[in-house]
Structures are given as structure tokens and as C-alpha cells.
C-alpha positions in Angstrom: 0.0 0.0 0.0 1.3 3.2 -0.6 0.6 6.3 1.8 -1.6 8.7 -0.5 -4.6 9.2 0.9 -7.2 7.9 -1.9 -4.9 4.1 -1.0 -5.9 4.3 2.4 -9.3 5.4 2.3 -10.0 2.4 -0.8 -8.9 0.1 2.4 -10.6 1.6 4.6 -14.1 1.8 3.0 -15.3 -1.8 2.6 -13.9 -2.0 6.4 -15.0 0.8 8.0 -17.8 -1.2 9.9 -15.8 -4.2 11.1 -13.0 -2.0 13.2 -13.1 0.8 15.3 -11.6 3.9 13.4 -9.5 7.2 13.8 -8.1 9.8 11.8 -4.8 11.4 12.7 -4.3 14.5 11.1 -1.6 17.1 11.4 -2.9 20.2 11.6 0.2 23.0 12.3 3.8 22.6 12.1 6.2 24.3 13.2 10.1 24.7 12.1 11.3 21.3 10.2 8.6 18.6 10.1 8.6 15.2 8.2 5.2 16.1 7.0 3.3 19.4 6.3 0.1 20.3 7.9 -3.2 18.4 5.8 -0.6 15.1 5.9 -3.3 12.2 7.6 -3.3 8.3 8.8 -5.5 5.5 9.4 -5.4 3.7 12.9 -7.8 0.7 13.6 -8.9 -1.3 16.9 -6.4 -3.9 15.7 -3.2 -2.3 16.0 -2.9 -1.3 12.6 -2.1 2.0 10.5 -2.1 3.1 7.6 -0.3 6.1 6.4 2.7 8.2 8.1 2.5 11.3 9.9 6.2 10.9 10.5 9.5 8.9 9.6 8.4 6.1 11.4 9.1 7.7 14.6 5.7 8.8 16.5 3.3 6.0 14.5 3.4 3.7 17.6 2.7 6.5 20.2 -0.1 8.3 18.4 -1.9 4.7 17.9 -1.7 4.7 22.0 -3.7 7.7 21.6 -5.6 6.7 18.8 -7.0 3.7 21.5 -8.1 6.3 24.1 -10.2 8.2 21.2 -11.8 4.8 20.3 -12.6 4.6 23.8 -14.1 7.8 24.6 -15.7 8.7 21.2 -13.8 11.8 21.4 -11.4 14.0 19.6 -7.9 14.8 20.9 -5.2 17.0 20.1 -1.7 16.0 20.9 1.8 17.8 19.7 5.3 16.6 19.2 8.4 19.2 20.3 11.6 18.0 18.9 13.2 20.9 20.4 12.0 20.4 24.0 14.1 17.9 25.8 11.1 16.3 27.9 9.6 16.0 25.2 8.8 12.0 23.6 10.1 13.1 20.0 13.3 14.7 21.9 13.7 11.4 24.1 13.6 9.2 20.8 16.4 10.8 19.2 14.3 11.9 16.2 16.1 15.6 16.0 14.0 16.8 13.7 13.8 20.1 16.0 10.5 21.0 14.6 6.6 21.0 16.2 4.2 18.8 15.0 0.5 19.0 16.3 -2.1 16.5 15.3 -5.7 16.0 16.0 -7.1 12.8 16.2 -10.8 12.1 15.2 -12.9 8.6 15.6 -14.3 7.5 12.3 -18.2 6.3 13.6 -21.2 6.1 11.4 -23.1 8.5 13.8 -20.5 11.0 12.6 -21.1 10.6 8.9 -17.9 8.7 8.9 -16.4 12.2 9.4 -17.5 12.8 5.6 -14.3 10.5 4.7 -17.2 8.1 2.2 -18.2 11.1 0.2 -15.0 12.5 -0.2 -13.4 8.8 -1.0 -16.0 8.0 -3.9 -15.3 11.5 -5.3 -11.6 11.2 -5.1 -11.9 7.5 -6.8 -14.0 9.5 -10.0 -10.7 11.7 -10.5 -12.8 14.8 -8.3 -11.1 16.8 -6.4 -13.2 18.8 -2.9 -12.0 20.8 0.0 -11.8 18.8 3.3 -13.0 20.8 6.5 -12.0 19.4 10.2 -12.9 21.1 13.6 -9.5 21.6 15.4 -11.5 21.5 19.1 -9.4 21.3 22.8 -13.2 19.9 24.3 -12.9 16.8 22.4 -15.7 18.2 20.0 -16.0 16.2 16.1 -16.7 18.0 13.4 -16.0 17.4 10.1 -17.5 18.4 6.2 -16.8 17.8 2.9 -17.2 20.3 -0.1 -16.8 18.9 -4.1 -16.4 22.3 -5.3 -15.2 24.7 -2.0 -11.5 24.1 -3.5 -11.7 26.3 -6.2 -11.4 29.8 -3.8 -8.6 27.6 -1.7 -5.0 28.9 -2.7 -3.2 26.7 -0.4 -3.2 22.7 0.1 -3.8 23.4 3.6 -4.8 26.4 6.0 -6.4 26.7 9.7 -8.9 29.3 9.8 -11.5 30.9 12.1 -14.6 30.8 12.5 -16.5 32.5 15.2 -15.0 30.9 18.2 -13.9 28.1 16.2 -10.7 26.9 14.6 -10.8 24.7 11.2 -8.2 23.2 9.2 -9.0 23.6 5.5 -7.6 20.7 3.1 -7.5 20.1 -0.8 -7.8 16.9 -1.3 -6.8 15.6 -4.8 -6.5 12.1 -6.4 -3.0 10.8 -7.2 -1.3 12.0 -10.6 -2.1 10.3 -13.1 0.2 9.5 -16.1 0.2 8.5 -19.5 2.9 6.5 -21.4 2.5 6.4 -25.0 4.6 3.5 -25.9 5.3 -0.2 -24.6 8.8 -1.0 -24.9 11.1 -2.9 -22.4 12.0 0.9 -21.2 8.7 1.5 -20.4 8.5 -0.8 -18.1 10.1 0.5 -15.3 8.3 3.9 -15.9 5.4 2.4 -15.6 6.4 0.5 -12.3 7.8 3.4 -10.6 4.8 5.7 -11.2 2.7 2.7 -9.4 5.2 2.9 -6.6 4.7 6.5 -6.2 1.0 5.6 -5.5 0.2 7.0 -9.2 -2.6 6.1 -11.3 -1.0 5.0 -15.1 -2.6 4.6 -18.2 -0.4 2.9 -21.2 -0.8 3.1 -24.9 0.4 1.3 -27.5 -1.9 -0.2 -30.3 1.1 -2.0 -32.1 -0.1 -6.2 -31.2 3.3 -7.2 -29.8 3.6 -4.5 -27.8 1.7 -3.6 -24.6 0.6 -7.1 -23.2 -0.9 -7.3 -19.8 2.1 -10.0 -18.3 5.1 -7.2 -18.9 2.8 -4.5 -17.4 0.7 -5.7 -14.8 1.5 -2.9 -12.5 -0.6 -0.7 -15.4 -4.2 0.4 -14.2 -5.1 0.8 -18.1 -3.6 -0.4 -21.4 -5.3 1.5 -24.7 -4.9 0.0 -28.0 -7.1 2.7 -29.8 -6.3 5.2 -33.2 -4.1 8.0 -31.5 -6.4 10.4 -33.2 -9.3 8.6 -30.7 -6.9 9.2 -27.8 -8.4 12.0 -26.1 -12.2 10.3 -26.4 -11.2 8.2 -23.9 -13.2 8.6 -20.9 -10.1 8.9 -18.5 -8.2 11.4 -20.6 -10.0 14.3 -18.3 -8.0 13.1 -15.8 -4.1 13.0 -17.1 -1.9 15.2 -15.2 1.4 14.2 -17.3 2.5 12.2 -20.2 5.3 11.1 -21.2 5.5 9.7 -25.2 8.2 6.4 -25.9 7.2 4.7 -28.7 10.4 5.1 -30.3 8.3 5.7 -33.7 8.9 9.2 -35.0 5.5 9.1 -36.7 3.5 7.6 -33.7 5.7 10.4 -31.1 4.6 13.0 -33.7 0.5 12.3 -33.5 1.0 11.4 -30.1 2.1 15.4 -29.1 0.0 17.0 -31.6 -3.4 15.2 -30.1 -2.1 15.5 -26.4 -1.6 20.0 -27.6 -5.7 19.2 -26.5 -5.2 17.4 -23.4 -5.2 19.5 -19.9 -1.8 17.4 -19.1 0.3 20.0 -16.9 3.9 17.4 -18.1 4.0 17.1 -21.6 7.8 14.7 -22.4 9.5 13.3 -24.9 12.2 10.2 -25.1 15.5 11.1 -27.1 17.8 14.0 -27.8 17.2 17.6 -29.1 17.5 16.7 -32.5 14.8 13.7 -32.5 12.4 16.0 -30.7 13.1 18.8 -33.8 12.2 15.4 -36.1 9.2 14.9 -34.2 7.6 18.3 -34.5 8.1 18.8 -37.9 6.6 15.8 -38.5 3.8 17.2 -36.3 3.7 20.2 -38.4 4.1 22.2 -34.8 6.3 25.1 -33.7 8.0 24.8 -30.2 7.4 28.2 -29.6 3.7 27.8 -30.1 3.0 25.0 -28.6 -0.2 24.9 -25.9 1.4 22.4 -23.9 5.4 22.7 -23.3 7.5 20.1 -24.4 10.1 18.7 -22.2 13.0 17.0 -24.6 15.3 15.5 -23.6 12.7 14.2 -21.1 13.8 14.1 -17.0 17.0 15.5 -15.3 20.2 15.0 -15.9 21.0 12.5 -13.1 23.4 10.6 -15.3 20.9 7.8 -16.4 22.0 5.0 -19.0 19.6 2.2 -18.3 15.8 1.7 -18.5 15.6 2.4 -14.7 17.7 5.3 -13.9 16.3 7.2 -16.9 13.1 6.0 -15.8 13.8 7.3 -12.2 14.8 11.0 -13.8 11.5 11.5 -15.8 9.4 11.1 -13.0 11.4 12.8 -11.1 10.9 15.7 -13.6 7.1 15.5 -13.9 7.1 15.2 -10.2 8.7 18.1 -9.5 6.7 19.8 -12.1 3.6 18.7 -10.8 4.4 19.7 -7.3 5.9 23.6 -8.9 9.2 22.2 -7.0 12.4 23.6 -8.7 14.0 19.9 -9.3 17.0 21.1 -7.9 19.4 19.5 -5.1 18.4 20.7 -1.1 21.6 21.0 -0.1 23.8 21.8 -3.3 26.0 19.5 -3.1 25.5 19.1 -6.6 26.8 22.2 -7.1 29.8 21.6 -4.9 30.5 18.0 -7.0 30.3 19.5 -10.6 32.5 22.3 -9.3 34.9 20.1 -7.9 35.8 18.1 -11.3 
């Protein structure tokens, strides 16, 4: 399972009657935290979670907590000072140095199931909604779920009040979803890799030797379609990137001029500068008027020869893309390396 939220709540949902629930939710940080506030995690009546709030570190005292909520029917919130030396996240040696609070919320049909079922079957349909939870120090539940209310919401996540209250606002989105256009052996680990970053991946390919199910059964879709029928699919509303591979200059070159339509925010092509100036004139399209940019070569420059590495630096592009993150080292020590040789 992996931790983004739409994974948790699709286990959750057929079992949320046979196990006593809670949602942990962080709701502030402050200085350096694993995760950012809106970050959440499943804890049942068996011992088990679902998710991480942290490196590993707090999981097993926040399910202690998450038992007494179970018990009392209650909410709680509880914060985490890796600065403060009698503190539990000091004790552990976690040095982080940052504050993490979290409120914790029981999951019970009397509450609506804290609104988690609505905003689970809209989040599985590719919708995206605007997740509202009471912070309260009396132990009060209060949740709500809006399909639309993200569209004024600049942030992923804010605390705001109301009246006497405090709420944590949170967009809740489904997990990227990408698609490859081409099957080769070096789409393979693409494909794999985007599954193991919880993605949703659709694959192309309508050549009869490429594309079968046993090479990519990590795939949630393989299309076989005309490339000009591409974007009647029903799930082509909800492509965030692709990346195009079919090592065919005529396939690559229908492939960008029908996705030029598409609302993908990661637009890539496989192969140098030169083969990408092939492709577009084949496309009859001028890079400096394209809808959608192009990115080619496709990924960062991390070095990559094999299927896997260069694999590992295109989603690493469209990831960073997708996130408006720079792509660029945290430390610069890249920097420090390339000036070094």
C-alpha cells in the first residue's frame, strides 16, 4: 500500500464497519517537520495504520492515543516538540527540531464517517473537494466535505477561524495520473515506478506485440485505440502528465500533436534535441507555439543510461513539475560536485 490518501481510504471503506476507526491528522507545524500540515493516517482497533505522519518515529505513540479516542468517542489534540528535551520526539532521538501538532478524530457512522465516504467516492472518480475538520481542545468532532469549495482555496492546507472556532481547510486531490504512450522494455520501469509513487498509469500502445498485460501488470489501463481517438477516452480528463516512448517518429509525432488538447500539466518526450526537432516537424508544430510545453530530452540530468535510472529522472521531472518544485538538489551539493571536477 502506498501512503496517499485515496490508498488508504479504498482500504478503509469496505472496512470501515468491522473495526473501530480514527483519523490522525496534522494540523500545524512548526520549524522542520517530516510532514506538512493536511498530511493524515488510518489507525484501527487492531493495532494497525495506515499512512505516516512521520518517519516512522511517532506512528506507535499516536496509535496509543488513537485507542483512548476509540474509547471515549472523542477528539484529541496531541503535539510533538523535537526541540524540548522532555519531550517523547526529543527522548527518541528523532532531532528533527521542529513541532508537530495532530488532532485525532474517531471515524463512527453517527458522525457521517467524518465525511471521509463522500470525499473517497469522489476522489476515486478523478474529483477533487475541499476537506474541512474542527480543530477542538473539548474533544468536539466536526468534520465536512465540499466537491467544489477548493476552487477559492489557494493553499493545500490552512487553519482558519470561524467565530469561536478553529478549522483546518484541506485540498484533497486524487494521485497524478500519467500516461505512457509506448510499450517498450523501457517502459517498463516507468510504468512500475509511477505505481510505486502511488500514481494512477494509463499505457498506450496499439502496435499487437507491444503492450501485453504480463510485462505491465502494474498498469491500471492499457489503450490500444487510433491516437487520433486518444483523447475520447473517458479517462483522458483526468491525465496530469504524459510522457511519449514509442520510439516511432511518426507515432511520437501524433502522439504530441493530439495530447496540444489534453489539460496534461507534463508534456515529455524520449530522445535527444535533435529527434524532438524530427518529431515536431513531422507534427507540423512550432515549439514556440505549442499549448502544452515540451520537455525534450525528457527528466533531469541525473546521469541515467539504463531503463531504470532514466526511468527514475523523468518522474522525477514530472514530479517536481507537478508539485511547482524547482527539481533542484536541497543541499547543493551538486553544485559543490560539478564544481569540484
Amino acid at each position: 500500500m502506498n501512503n496517499h490518501l485515496t490508498e488508504l481510504l479504498n482500504y478503509w471503506h469496505p472496512r470501515r464497519d468491522e473495526h473501530l476507526w480514527v483519523l490522525a491528522t496534522v494540523y500545524k507545524t512548526v520549524g522542520p517537520c517530516y510532514r506538512r500540515a493536511g498530511a493524515m493516517m488510518l489507525f484501527n482497533d487492531l493495532g494497525q495504520h495506515y499512512g505516516l505522519l512521520s518517519g516512522g518515529c511517532l506512528e506507535a505513540d499516536i496509535q496509543r492515543l488513537a485507542a483512548r479516542v476509540m474509547h471515549s468517542k472523542r477528539s484529541l489534540t496531541v503535539s510533538y516538540d523535537g526541540s524540548d528535551e522532555d519531550d517523547i520526539t526529543f527522548q527518541m532521538g528523532i532531532g528533527c527540531g521542529g513541532t508537530v501538532h495532530i488532532v485525532l478524530q474517531p471515524i463512527l457512522a453517527e458522525l457521517n464517517y467524518l465525511n471521509l465516504v463522500e470525499a473517497y467516492e469522489h476522489l476515486s472518480s478523478g474529483g477533487t473537494g475541499l476537506y474541512s475538520q474542527l480543530i477542538a481542545t473539548d474533544g468536539a468532532v466536526q468534520s465536512d466535505w465540499d466537491a467544489d469549495g477548493c476552487v477559492a482555496q489557494k493553499s493545500s492546507s490552512e487553519l482558519i477561524e470561524k467565530g469561536s472556532q478553529t478549522w483546518l481547510l484541506t485540498v484533497l486531490s486524487p494521485p497524478p495520473h500519467l500516461l505512457v504512450i509506448g510499450a517498450g522494455v523501457d517502459a517498463q520501469p516507468v510504468v512500475q515506478l509511477a505505481k510505486t509513487l502511488g500514481w494512477t498509469v494509463t499505457l498506450w500502445d496499439s502496435r499487437p506485440a507491444n503492450g501485453r498485460r504480463e510485462y505491465f501488470l502494474a498498469a491500471d489501463q492499457i489503450l490500444r485505440q487510433p491516437l487520433d481517438q486518444l483523447m475520447e477516452q473517458k479517462s483522458s480528463a483526468q491525465w496530469n502528465a504524459a510522457v511519449v516512448m514509442s520510439h516511432n517518429l511518426q507515432m511520437d509525432a501524433e502522439a504530441i500533436k493530439v495530447l496540444q488538447h489534453s489539460a496534461v500539466e507534463y508534456l515529455a518526450l524520449l530522445g535527444p534535441v535533435s529527434r524532438k526537432q524530427q518529431v515536431l516537424i513531422l507534427a507540423e508544430l512550432d515549439e514556440q507555439e505549442l499549448c502544452i510545453p515540451l520537455a525534450g530530452p525528457a527528466g533531469l540530468n541525473l546521469g541515467a543510461e539504463l531503463p531504470e535510472g532514466i526511468a527514475l529522472s523523468i518522474l522525477a521531472e514530472c514530479h517536481a513539475v507537478l508539485q511547482g518544485a524547482a527539481g533542484q538538489s536541497l543541499s547543493g551539493v551538486l553544485t559543490a560536485v560539478s564544481e569540484s571536477r
